[in-house]
matplotlib code that plots the C-alpha trace (Angstrom):
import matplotlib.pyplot as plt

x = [56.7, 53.7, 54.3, 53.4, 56.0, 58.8, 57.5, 57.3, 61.0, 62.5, 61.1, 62.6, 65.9, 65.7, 65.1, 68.2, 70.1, 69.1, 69.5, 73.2, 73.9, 72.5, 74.1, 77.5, 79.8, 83.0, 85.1, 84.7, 87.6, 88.2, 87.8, 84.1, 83.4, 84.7, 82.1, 79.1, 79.5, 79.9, 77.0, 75.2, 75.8, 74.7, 71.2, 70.4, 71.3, 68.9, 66.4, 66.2, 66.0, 63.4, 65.0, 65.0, 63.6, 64.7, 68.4, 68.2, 67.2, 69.3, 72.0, 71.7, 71.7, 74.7, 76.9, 75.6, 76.6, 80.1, 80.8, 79.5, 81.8, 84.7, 84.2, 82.9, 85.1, 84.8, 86.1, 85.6, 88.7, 86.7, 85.2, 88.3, 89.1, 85.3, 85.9, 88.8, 87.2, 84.1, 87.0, 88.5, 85.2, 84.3, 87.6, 87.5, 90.5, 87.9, 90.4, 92.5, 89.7, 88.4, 92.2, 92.2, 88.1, 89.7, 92.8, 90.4, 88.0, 90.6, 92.6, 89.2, 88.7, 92.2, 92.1, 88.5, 90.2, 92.8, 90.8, 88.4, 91.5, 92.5, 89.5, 89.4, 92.7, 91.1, 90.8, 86.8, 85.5, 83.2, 79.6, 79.5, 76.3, 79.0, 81.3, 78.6, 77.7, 81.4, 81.7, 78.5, 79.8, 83.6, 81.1, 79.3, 80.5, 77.0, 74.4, 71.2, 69.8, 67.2, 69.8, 71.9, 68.5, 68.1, 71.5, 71.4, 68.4, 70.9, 72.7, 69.9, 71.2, 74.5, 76.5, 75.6, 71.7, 68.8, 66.2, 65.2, 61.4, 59.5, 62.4, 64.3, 67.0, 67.9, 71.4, 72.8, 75.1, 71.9, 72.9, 70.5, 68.6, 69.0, 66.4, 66.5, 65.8, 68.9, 70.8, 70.8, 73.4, 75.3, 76.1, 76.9, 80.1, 80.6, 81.1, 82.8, 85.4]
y = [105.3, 107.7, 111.0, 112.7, 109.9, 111.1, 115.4, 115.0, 113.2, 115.4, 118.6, 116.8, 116.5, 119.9, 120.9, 118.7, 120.5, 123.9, 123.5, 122.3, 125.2, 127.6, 126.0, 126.8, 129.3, 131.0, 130.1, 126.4, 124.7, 121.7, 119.1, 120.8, 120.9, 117.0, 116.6, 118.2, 116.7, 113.3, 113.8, 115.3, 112.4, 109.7, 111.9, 112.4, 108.6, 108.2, 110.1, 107.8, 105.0, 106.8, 105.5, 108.9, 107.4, 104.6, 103.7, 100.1, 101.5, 104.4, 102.1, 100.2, 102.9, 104.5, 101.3, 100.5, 103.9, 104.0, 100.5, 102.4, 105.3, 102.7, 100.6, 102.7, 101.8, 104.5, 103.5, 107.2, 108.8, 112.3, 110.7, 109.9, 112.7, 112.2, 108.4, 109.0, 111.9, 110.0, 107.2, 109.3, 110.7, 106.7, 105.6, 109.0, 110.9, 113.5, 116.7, 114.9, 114.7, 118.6, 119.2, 117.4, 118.8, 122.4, 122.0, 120.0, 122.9, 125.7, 123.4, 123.0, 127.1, 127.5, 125.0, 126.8, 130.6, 129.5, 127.8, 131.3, 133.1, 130.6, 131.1, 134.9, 135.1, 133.4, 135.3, 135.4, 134.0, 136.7, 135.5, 135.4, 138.2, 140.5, 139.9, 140.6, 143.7, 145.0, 144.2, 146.8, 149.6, 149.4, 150.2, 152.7, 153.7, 156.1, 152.6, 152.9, 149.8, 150.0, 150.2, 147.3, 144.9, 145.1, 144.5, 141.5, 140.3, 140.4, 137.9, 135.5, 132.3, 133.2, 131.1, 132.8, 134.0, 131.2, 133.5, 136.4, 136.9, 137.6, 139.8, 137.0, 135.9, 132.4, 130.8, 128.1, 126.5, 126.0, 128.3, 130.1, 133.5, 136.7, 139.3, 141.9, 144.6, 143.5, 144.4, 148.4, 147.4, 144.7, 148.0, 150.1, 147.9, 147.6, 150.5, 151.6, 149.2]
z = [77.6, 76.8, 75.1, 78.7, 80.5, 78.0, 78.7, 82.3, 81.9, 79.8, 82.1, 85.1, 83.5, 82.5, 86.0, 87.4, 84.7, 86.0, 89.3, 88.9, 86.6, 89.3, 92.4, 90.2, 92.0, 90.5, 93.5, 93.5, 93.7, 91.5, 94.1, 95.0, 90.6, 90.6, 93.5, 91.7, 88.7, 89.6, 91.9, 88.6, 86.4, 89.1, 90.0, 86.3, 86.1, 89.1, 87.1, 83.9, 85.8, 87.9, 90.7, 92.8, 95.9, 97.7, 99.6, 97.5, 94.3, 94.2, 95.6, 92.8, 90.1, 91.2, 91.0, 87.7, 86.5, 88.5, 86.6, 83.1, 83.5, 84.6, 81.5, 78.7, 75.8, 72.7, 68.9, 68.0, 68.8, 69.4, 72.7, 74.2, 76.4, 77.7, 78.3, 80.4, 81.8, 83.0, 84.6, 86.5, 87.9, 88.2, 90.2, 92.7, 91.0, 90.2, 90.4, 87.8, 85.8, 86.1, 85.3, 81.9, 81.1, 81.5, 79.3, 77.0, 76.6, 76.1, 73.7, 71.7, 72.2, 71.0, 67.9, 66.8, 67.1, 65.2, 62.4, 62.1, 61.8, 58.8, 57.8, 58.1, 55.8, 53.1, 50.2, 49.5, 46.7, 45.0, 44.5, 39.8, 40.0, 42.1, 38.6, 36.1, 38.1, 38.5, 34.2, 33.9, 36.7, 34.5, 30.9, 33.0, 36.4, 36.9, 36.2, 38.0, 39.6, 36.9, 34.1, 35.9, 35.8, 32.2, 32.0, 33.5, 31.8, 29.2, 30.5, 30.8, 29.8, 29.2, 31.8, 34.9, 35.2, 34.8, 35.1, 36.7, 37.9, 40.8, 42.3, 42.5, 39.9, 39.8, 38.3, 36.1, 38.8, 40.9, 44.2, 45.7, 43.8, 44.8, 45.2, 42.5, 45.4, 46.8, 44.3, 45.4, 48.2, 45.5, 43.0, 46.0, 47.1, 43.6, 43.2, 46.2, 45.3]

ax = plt.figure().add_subplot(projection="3d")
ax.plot(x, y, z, "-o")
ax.set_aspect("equal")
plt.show()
């Protein structure tokens, strides 16, 4: 396939894709969704094997994908709701299978919320430049940014601070520098706190 074949393709799948997501309506009932989509797989299938046109060839297509869909047989456990999903679509139970795609998606909405809100009650881990600058507001709580950088080219080599040039100051453990200018809005949490 030419690099224009595999452009005009993807544009045409793109197209499919649109025209689905625009046909959608908020009052479709699940038997109409289960209708759309399995009509959406088999025309994208129809697509890739650019068999658009034609009863025999579309014919063709569409069995081939039913039998896919029927078949498909997944190792990796994270596929499984979709492999059954796509068998139900396959063997005409498709509100059965709209049912288990909408309790799938809010169980995966549920299990993310719930893992940003572990997340959230993590205590943060402060960045070792936020320590060195906190150590240099409790000797002088009145340090100007221009006092604080030769502070920390004090430090240089030290355990924390690599190097510091170019506005930027690098670090031992290899993470990523910091620009010196930034370190106006570092000494102004610090010392809020």
């Amino acid at each position: 396939m030419t690099k224009q074949q595999k452009k005009d393709l993807a544009t045409r799948l793109k197209e499919h894709e649109q025209l689905f997501i625009g046909a959608g309506s908020d009052v479709e009932s699940d038997e109409q969704l289960a209708e759309a989509l399995v009509q959406f797989i088999l025309e994208r299938r129809r697509i890739l094997a650019d068999a658009e046109h034609g009863a025999v060839a579309t014919a063709a297509v569409d069995r081939e994908t039913l039998k896919r869909m029927c078949e498909w047989d997944s190792d990796d456990p994270a596929l499984s709701t979709l492999e059954k999903v796509l068998r139900r679509f396959a063997t005409g139970r498709g509100v059965e299978a709209v049912e288990l795609l909408k309790r799938a998606v809010i169980a995966r909405a549920e299990a993310l919320s719930e893992e940003q809100r572990r997340r959230a009650k993590m205590p943060r881990h402060q960045h070792p430049l936020d320590l060195l600058i906190e150590r240099e507001v409790v000797r002088n709580p009145k340090i100007s940014q221009q006092e604080l950088v030769l502070a920390l080219r004090k430090q240089i080599g030290k355990g924390v601070i690599d190097e510091i040039e170019d506005d930027q100051i690098y670090f031992q453990d290899g993470s990523r520098p910091k620009k010196i200018s930034g370190l106006k809005d570092r000494l102004s949490r610090v010392k809020r706190r």
